[in-house]
N, C-alpha and C positions, 0 to 999 in steps of 0.2 A: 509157443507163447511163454515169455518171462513173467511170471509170477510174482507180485509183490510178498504178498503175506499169506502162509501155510494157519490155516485155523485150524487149530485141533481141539476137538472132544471128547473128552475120557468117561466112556458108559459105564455106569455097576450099578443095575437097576435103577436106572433114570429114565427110563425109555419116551414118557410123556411128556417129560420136563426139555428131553430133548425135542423131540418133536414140536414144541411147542415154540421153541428158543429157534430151530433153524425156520419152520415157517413165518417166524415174526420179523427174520433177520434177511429171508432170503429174498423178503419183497419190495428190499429196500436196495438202492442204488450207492452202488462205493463206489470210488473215483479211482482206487486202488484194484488190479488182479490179482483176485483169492481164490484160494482151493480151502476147501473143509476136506477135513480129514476124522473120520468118527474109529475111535479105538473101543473096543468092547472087551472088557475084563470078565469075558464065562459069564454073564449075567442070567442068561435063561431068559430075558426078558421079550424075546423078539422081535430087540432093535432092527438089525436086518434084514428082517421083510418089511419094517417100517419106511426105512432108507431106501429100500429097490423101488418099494412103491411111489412114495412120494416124493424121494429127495434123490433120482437116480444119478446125478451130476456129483452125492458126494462119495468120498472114497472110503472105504469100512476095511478096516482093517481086527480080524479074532485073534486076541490073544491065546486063547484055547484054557485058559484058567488064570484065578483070581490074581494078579502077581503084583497089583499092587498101582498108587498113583504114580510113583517116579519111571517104574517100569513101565505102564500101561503110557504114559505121555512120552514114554522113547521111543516107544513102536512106531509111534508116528514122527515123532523127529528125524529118525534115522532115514524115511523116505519123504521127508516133508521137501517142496522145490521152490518155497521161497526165500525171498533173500532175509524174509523174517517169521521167526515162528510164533504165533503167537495161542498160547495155554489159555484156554475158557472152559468153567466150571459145566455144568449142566443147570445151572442158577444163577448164572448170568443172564439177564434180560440184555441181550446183545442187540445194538446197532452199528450200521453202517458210519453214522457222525462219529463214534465215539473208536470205531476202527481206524479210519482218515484223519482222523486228528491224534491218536497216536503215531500211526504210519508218516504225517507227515513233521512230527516232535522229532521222531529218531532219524529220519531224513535231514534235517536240520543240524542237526548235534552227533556229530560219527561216532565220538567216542561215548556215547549212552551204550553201553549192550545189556540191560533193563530196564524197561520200560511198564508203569502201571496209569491206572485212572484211579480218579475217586471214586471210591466207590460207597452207594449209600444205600439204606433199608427202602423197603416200600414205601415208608412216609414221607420219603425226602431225608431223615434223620443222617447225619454223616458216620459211616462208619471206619474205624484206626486202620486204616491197612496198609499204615507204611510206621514201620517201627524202630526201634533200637535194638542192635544185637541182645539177646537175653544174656542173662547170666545164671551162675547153679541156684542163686535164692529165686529164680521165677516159680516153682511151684508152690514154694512155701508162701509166697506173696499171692498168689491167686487163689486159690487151693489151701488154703487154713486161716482163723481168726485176723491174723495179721494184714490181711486185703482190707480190713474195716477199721484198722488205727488210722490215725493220723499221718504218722512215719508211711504205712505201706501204703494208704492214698498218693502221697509224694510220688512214691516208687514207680506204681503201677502208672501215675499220670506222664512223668517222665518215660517210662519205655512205649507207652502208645503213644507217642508227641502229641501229648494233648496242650504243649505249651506252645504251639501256635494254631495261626486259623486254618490251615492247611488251602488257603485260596491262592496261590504260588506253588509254579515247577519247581522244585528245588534235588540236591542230591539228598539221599537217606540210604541209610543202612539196610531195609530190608523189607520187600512188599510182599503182602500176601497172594500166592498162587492163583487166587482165583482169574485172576485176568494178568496174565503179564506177555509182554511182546520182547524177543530174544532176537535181536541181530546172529544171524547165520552166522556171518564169520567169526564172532564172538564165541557163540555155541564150538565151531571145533576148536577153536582155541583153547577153552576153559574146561568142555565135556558137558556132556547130557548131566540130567539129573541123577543123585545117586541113589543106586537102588538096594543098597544097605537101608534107606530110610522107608517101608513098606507105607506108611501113611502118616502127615504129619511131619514137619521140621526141613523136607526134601527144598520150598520153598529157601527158609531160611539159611540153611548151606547151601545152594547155588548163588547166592546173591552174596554170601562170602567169597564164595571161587571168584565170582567177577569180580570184586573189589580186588581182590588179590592178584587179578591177573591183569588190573589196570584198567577195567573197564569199569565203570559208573553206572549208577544204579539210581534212575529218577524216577520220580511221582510227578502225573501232568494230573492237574485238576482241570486242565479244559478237555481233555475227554473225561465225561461222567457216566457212571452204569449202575441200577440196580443191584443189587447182590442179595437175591432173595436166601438168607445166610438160615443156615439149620448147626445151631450149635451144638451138636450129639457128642461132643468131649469136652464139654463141662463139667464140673461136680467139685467138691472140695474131696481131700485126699483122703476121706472116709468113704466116699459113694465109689472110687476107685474096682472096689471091690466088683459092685455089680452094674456096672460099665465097660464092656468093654471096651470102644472108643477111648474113652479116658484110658486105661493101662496103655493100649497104641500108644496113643498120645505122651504117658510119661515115659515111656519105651523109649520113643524116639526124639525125646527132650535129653533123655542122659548119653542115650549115644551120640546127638550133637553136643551134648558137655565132655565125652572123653575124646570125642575127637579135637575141637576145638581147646581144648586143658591146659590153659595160661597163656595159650595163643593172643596176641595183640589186635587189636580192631585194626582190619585191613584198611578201613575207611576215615582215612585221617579230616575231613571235612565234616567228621561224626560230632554235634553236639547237644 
């Protein structure tokens, strides 16, 4: 059987959320053939006896310990057998419409090798998940007084493109991880995610590598998805301290600042 789209699920103590995500998703009808692929990062949670029982059709793959989002999504990459892989959080309210209507965007368009939806809160509320590359002032803009001036309102509105309506496909610099669809061929072209980035930013360097490597990076608003989002790396660069998440987080902000370091935006349709 040729396999459209390779789903993969990255576990670390999600176990419910998953559960809950594949039976909502699994009793719905694609027009596309998928494989799920569930990666478990040493959770302890019990994922798979949950998977043998209920969901024996998908493929479970043990990392054997914590190694991380970019690494724990390669495991499955590396054996993934569609012509498209496509990265789902465990807070994805995932359907079948909003699979097929990506699957059929990147069918359309060869040279896309990223692919995202809108994606929005429980309430319907839209949220930014297609952005502009950061720059080294993005912590200080988010993450201290200067997010509540005027100047850094600009700022911050400009790098989430809040200056359009986002209701048009168009290309952008860089979409948020939580759902994105990778053309195979692309993928070896360009490489997996890299796993110098343990959690956080991994999103945002792949979608350099594609622009770099000539492949295009779109936002479709006609597939649309929940993104029951948990923001555990916020804080201003005072709460830092007893945040975890958040150091992750600046961690792997400045290691995409030294690698990227006066680098040019690969994305000349960038504005």
């Amino acid at each position: 059987m040729n396999i459209d789209v390779s789903i993969i699920v990255l576990n670390y103590r999600a176990r419910n959320l998953i559960k809950e995500q594949l039976r909502h998703f699994l009793s719905q009808q694609t027009k596309c053939l998928y494989e799920v692929i569930v990666v478990d990062n040493d959770s302890g949670d019990g994922i798979q006896d949950v998977l043998a029982k209920d969901f024996p059709g998908v493929t479970f793959i043990q990392t054997g310990k914590n190694r991380g989002y970019a690494a724990g999504n390669n495991a499955a990459l590396r054996v993934a057998g569609g012509r498209y892989c496509l990265i789902v959080n465990p807070d994805i309210v995932l359907t079948a419409e909003a699979v097929d209507r990506l699957f059929t965007f990147m069918e359309a368009h060869p040279r896309v090798g990223l692919a995202g939806p809108m994606l929005t809160n429980a309430d319907g509320s839209l949220q930014y998940s297609c952005l502009r590359f950061p720059t080294v002032v993005l912590p200080f803009m988010r993450r201290t007084p200067f997010a509540r001036t005027a100047w850094g309102k600009r700022w911050l509105a400009s790098y989430f493109m809040e200056d359009w309506d986002h209701a048009a496909a168009r290309d952008v610099d860089w979409l948020f991880g939580a759902f994105l669809m990778a053309r195979r061929k692309a993928v070896d072209e360009v490489g997996m995610l890299d796993e110098q980035f343990f959690l956080y930013m991994e999103d945002t360097d792949w979608c350099r590598r594609f622009w770099q490597h000539g492949w295009a990076v779109y936002y479709v608003p006609e597939a649309k998805l929940i993104h029951l989002l948990r923001r555990s790396s916020e804080g201003s660069l005072w709460s830092i301290a007893s945040n975890p998440l958040a150091r992750v987080h600046l961690g792997s902000f400045f290691r995409y600042t030294r690698k990227y370091f006066r680098a040019k935006n690969p994305h000349s349709g960038s504005v």
